[in-house]
py3Dmol code that shows the C-alpha trace and the ligand (Angstrom):
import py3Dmol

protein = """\
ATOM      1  CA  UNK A   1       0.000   0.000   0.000  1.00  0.00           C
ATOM      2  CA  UNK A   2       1.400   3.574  -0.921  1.00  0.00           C
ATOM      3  CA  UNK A   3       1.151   5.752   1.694  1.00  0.00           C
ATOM      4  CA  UNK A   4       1.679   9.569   1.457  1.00  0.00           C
ATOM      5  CA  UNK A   5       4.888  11.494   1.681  1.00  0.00           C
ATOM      6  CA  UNK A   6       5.617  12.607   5.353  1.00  0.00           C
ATOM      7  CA  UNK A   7       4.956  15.923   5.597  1.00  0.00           C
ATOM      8  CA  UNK A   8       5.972  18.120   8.502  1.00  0.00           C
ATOM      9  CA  UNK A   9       2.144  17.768   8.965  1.00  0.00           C
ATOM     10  CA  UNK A  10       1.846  14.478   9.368  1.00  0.00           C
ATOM     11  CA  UNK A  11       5.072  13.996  11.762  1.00  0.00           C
ATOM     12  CA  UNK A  12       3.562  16.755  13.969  1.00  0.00           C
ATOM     13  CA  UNK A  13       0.659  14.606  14.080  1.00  0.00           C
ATOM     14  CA  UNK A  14       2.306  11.420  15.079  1.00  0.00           C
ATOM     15  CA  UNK A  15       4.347  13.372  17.461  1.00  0.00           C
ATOM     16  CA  UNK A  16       1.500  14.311  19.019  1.00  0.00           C
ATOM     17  CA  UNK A  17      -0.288  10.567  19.135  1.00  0.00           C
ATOM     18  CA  UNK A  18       3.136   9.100  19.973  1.00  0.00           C
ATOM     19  CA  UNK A  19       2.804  11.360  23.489  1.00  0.00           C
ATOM     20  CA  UNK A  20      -0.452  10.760  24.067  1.00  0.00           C
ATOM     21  CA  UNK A  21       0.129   6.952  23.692  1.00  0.00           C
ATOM     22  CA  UNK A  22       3.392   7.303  25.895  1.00  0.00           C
ATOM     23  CA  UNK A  23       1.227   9.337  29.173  1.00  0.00           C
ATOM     24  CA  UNK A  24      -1.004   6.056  29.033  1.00  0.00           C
ATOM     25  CA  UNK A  25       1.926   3.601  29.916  1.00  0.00           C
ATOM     26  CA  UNK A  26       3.681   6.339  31.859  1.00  0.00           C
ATOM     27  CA  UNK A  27       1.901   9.304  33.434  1.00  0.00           C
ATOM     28  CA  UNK A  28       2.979  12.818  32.491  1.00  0.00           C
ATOM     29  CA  UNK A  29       3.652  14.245  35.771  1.00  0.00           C
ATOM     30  CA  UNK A  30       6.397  11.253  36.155  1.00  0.00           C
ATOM     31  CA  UNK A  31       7.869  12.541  33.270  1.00  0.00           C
ATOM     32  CA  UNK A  32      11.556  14.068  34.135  1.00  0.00           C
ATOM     33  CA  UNK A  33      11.370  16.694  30.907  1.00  0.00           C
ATOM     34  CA  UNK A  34       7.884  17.628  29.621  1.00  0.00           C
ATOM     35  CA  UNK A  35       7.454  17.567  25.932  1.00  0.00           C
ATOM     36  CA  UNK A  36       7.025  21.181  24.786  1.00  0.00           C
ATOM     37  CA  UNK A  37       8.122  21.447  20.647  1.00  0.00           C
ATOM     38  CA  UNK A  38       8.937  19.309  17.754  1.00  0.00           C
ATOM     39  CA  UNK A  39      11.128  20.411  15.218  1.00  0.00           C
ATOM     40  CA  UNK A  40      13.519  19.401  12.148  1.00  0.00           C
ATOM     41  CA  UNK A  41      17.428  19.209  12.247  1.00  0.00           C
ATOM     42  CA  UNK A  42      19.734  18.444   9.052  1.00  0.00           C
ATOM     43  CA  UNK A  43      22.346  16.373  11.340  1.00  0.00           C
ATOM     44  CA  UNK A  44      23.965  14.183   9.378  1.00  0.00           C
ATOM     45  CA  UNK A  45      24.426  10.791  11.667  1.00  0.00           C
ATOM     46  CA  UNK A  46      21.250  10.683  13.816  1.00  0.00           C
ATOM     47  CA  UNK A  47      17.414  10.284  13.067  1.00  0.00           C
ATOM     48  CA  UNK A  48      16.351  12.035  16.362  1.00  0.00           C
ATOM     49  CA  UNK A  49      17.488  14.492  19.267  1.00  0.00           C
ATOM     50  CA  UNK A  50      16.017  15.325  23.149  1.00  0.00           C
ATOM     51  CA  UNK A  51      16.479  18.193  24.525  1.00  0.00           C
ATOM     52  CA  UNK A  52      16.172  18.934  28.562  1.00  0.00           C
ATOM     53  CA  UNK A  53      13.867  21.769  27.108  1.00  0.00           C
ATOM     54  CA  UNK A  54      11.360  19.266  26.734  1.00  0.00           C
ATOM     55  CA  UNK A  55      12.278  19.632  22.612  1.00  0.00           C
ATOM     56  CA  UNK A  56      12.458  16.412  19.958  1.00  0.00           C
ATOM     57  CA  UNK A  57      13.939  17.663  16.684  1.00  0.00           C
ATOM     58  CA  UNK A  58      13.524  14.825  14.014  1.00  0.00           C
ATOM     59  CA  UNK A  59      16.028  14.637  10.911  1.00  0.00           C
ATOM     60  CA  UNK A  60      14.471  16.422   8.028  1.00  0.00           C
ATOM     61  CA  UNK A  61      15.270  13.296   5.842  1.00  0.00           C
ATOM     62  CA  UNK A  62      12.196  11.738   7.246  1.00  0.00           C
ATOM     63  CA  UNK A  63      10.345  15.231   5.030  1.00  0.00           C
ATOM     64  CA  UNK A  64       9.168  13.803   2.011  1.00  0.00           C
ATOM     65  CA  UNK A  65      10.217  10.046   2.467  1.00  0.00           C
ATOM     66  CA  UNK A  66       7.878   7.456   3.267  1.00  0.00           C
ATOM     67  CA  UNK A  67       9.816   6.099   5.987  1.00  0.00           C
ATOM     68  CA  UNK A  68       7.050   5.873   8.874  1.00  0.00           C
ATOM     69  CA  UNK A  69       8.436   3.017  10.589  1.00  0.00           C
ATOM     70  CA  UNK A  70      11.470   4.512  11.508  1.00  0.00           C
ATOM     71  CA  UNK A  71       9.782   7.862  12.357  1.00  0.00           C
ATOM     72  CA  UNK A  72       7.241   6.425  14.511  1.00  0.00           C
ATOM     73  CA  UNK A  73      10.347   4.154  16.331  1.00  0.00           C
ATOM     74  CA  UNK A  74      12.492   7.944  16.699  1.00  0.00           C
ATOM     75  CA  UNK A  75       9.789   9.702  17.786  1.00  0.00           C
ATOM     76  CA  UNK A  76       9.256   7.087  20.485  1.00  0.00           C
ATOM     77  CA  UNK A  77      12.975   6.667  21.127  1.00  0.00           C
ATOM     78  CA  UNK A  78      13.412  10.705  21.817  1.00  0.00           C
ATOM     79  CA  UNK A  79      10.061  10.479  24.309  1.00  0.00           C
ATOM     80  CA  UNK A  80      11.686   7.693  25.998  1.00  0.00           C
ATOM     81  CA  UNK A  81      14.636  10.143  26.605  1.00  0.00           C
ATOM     82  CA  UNK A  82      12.410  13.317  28.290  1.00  0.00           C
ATOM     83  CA  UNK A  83      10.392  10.790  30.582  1.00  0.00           C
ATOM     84  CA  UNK A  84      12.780   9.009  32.132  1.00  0.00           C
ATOM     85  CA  UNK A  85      15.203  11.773  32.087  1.00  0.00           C
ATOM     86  CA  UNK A  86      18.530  13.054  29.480  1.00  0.00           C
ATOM     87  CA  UNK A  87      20.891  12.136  31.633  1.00  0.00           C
ATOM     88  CA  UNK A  88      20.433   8.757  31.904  1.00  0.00           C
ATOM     89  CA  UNK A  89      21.850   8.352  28.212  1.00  0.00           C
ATOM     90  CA  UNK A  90      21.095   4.758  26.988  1.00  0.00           C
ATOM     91  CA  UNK A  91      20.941   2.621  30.156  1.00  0.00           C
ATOM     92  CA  UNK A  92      18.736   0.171  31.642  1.00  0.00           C
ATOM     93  CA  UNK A  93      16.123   2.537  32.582  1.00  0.00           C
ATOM     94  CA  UNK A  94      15.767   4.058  29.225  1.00  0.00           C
ATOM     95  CA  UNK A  95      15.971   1.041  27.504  1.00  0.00           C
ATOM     96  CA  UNK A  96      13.142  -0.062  29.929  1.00  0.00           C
ATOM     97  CA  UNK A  97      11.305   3.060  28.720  1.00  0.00           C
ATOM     98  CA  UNK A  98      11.915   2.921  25.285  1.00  0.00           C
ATOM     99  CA  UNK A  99      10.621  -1.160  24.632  1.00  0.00           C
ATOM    100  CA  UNK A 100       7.591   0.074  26.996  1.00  0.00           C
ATOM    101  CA  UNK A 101       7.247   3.032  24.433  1.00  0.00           C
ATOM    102  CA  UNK A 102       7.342   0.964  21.116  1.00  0.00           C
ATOM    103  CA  UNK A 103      10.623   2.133  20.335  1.00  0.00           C
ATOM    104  CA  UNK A 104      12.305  -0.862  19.643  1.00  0.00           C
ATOM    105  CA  UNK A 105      10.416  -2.205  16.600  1.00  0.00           C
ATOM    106  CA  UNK A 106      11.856  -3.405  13.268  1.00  0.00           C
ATOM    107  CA  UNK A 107      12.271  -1.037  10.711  1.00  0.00           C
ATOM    108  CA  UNK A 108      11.598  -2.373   6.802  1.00  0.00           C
ATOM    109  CA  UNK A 109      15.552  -2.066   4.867  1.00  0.00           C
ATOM    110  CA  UNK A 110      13.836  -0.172   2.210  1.00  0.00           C
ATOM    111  CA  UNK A 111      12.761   2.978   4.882  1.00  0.00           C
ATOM    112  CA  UNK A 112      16.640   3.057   6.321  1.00  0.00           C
ATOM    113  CA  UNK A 113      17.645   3.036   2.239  1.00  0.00           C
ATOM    114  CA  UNK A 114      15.221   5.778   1.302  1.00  0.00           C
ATOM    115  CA  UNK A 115      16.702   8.112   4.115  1.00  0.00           C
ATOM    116  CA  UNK A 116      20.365   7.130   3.918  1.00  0.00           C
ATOM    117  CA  UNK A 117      19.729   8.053   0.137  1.00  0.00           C
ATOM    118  CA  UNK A 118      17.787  11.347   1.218  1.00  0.00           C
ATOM    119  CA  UNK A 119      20.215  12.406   4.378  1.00  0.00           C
ATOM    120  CA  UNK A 120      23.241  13.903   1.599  1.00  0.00           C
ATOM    121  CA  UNK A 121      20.439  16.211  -0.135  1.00  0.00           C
ATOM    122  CA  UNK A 122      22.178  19.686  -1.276  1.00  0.00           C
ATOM    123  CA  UNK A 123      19.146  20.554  -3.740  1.00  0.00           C
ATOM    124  CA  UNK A 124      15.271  21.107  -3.861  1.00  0.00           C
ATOM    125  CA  UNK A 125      14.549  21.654  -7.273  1.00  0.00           C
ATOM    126  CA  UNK A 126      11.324  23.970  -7.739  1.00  0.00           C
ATOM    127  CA  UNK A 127       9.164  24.523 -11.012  1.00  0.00           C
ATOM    128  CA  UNK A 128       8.259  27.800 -12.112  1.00  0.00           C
ATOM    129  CA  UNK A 129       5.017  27.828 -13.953  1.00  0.00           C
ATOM    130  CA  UNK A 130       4.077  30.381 -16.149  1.00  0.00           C
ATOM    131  CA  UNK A 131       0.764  31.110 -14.191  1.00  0.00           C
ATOM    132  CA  UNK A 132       3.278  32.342 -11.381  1.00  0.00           C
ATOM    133  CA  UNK A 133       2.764  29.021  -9.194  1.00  0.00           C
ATOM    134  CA  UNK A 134       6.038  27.716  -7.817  1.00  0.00           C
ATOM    135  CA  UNK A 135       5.996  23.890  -7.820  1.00  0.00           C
ATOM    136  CA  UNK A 136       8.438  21.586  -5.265  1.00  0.00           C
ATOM    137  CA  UNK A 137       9.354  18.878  -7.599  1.00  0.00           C
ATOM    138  CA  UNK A 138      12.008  16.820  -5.955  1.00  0.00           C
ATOM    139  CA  UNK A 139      14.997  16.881  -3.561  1.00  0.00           C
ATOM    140  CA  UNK A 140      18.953  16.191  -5.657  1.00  0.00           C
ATOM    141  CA  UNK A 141      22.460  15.818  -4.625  1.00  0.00           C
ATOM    142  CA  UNK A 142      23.570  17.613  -6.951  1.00  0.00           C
ATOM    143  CA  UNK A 143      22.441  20.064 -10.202  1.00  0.00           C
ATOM    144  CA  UNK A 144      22.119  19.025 -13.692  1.00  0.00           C
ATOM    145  CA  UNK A 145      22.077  20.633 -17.141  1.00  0.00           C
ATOM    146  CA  UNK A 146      19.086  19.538 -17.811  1.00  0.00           C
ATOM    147  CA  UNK A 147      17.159  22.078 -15.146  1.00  0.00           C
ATOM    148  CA  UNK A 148      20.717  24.601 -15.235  1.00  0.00           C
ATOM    149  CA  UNK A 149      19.846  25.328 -19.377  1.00  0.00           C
ATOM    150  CA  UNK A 150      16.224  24.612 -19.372  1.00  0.00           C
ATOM    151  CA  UNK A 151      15.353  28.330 -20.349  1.00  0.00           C
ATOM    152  CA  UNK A 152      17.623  28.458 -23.503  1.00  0.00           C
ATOM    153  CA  UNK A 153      17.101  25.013 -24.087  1.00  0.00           C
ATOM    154  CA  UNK A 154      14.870  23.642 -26.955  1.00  0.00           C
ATOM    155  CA  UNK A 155      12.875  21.561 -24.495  1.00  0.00           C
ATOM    156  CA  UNK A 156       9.378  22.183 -23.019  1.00  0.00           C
ATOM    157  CA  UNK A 157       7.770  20.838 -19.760  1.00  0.00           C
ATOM    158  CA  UNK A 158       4.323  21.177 -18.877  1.00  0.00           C
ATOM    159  CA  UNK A 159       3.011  20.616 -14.937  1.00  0.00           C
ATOM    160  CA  UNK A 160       0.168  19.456 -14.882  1.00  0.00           C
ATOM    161  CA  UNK A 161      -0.413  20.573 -18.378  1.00  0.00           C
ATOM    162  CA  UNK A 162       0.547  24.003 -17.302  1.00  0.00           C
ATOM    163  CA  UNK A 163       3.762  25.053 -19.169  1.00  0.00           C
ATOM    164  CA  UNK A 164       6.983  25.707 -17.150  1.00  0.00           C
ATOM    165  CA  UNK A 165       8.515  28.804 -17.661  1.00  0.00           C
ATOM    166  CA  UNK A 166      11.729  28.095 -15.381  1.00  0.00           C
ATOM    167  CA  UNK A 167      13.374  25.081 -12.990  1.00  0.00           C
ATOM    168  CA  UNK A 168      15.170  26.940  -9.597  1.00  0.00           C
ATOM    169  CA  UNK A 169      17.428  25.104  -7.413  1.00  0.00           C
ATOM    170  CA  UNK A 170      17.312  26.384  -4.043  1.00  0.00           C
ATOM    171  CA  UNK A 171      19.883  25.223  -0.876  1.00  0.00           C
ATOM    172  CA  UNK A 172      17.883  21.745   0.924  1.00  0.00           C
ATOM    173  CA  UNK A 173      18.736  23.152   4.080  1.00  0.00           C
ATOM    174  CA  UNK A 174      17.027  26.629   3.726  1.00  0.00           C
ATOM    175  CA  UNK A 175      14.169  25.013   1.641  1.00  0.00           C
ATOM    176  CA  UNK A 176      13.314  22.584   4.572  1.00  0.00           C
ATOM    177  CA  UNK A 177      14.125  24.541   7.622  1.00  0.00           C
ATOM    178  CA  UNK A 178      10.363  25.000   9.258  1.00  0.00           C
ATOM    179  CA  UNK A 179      12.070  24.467  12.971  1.00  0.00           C
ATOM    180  CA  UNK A 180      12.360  26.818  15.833  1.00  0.00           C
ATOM    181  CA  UNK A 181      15.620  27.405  17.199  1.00  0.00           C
ATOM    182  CA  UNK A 182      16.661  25.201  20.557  1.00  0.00           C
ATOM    183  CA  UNK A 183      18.857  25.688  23.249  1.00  0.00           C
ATOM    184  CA  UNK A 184      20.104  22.583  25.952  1.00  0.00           C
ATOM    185  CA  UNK A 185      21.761  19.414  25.792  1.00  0.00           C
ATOM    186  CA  UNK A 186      22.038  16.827  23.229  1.00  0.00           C
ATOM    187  CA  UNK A 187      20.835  13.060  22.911  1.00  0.00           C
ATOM    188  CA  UNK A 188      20.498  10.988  20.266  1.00  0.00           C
TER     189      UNK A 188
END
"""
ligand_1 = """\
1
ZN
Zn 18.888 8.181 22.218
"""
view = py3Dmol.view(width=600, height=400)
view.addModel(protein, "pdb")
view.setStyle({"model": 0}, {"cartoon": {"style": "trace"}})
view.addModel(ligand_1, "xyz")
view.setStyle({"model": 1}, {"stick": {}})
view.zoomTo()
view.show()
């Protein structure tokens, strides 16, 4: 079954299920760090982060993938880490947490592919339609002539049968960044 591209939507929403879930096994006002905000980071090594803020920032790869198993099993991983407290790192108690949390699931190869694949992204290439709409088409590693030369090229692309007057490439990072910045100290 296909299921729709994560959005920043859609992880807010399972955020926000994944805590409610988590206060039913473990009440909130045992909780060592209250959640407060979830955001995005572009780290390069780790899927997830805690902050003693009460703050989860998710890696943006999971933006546009289809990689909700792994998601769902950060999300859970970084709640694990605010209710049973930062400082405990990995130990028995969080690892206690975390299998009581659903954090410890299998994730499918193909999801841990798709966002080892998306994790290097330098590009977001956007379509220009001549109606004035700016289309995201798709995330790149790097540019290509085809989209550099498309305006003095012969070539002619239509969106949606609308005809594109120009292809942008504009910097992943900035093109992704929807988070709020964070302060405090870092888990994985
Ligand atoms: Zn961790």
């Amino acid at each position: 079954m296909k299921q729709p591209l994560i959005t920043f939507k859609i992880l807010r929403k399972e955020y926000l299920n994944a805590i409610a879930e988590c206060c039913k096994i473990i009440p909130l006002d045992r909780w060592v760090h209250r959640p407060t905000t979830i955001g995005l980071t572009s780290h390069k090594t780790k899927y997830g982060r805690a902050y003693s803020t009460g703050s989860i920032e998710l890696n943006k790869c999971f933006i546009g993938s289809q990689a909700y198993t792994q998601m769902r099993k950060t999300l859970r991983h970084e709640i694990a880490h605010l209710s049973c407290g930062i400082a405990r790192g990995h130990d028995k108690i969080f690892k206690l947490y975390n299998k009581k949390f659903g954090g410890t699931c299998e994730v499918p190869k193909h999801e841990t592919e798709e966002l080892k694949h998306k994790i290097g992204f330098k590009w977001f290439v956007l379509a220009h339609l001549i109606n004035g709409e700016s289309i995201p088409l798709f995330a790149a590693h790097k540019r290509t002539k085809k989209y550099l030369q498309y305006e003095t090229s012969q070539s002619i692309s239509k969106f949606k049968g609308v005809l594109i007057k120009r292809f942008e490439y504009v910097n992943y990072d900035q093109y992704t960044k929807k988070t709020n910045s964070l302060t405090g100290d870092v888990s994985c």
